[in-house]
C-alpha positions as CSV (number, residue, x, y, z in Angstrom):
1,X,28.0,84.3,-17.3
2,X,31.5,86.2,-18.4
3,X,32.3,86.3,-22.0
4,X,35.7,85.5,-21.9
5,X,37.6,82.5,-23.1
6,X,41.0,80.9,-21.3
7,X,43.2,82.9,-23.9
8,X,41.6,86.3,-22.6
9,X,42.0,85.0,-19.1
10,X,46.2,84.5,-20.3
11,X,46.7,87.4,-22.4
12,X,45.2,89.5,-19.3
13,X,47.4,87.7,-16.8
14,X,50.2,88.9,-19.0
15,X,49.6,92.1,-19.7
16,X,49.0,93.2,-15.8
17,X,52.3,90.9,-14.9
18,X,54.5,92.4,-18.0
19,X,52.5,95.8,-19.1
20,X,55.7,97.1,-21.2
21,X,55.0,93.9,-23.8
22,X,51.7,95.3,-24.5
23,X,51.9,97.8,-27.2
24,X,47.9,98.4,-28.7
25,X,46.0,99.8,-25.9
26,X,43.2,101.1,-28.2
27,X,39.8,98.9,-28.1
28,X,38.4,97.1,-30.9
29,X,34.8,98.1,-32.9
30,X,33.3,96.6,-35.2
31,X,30.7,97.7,-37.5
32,X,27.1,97.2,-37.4
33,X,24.9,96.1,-40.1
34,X,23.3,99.8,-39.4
35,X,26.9,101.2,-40.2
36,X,27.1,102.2,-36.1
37,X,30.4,101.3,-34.2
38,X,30.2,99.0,-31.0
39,X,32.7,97.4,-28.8
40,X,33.7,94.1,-29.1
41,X,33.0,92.0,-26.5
42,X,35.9,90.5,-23.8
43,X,36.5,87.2,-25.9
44,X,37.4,89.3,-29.0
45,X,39.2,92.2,-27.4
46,X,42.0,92.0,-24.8
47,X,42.0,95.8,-24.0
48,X,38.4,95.5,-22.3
49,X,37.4,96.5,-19.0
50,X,36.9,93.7,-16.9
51,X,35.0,94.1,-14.0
């Protein structure tokens, strides 16, 4: 099971066929209800490794 949608598959597609378009190369957090930073998952954040 891969936690991506058909938009991450197409904003991927893009950004390894036209990688000068892509500005934000940072990841995405988001904060926990424990106030702790985790990574957002695939279908949230296009900058995730993909494996």
């Amino acid at each position: 099971h891969f936690n991506v949608s058909n938009s991450y598959v197409l904003h991927k597609l893009r950004r390894v066929l036209l990688p000068w378009l892509h500005k934000p190369w940072a990841r995405r957090t988001k904060r926990t209800e424990q106030g702790l930073h985790e990574w957002q998952p695939p279908r949230d954040d296009v900058n995730s490794p993909d494996l």
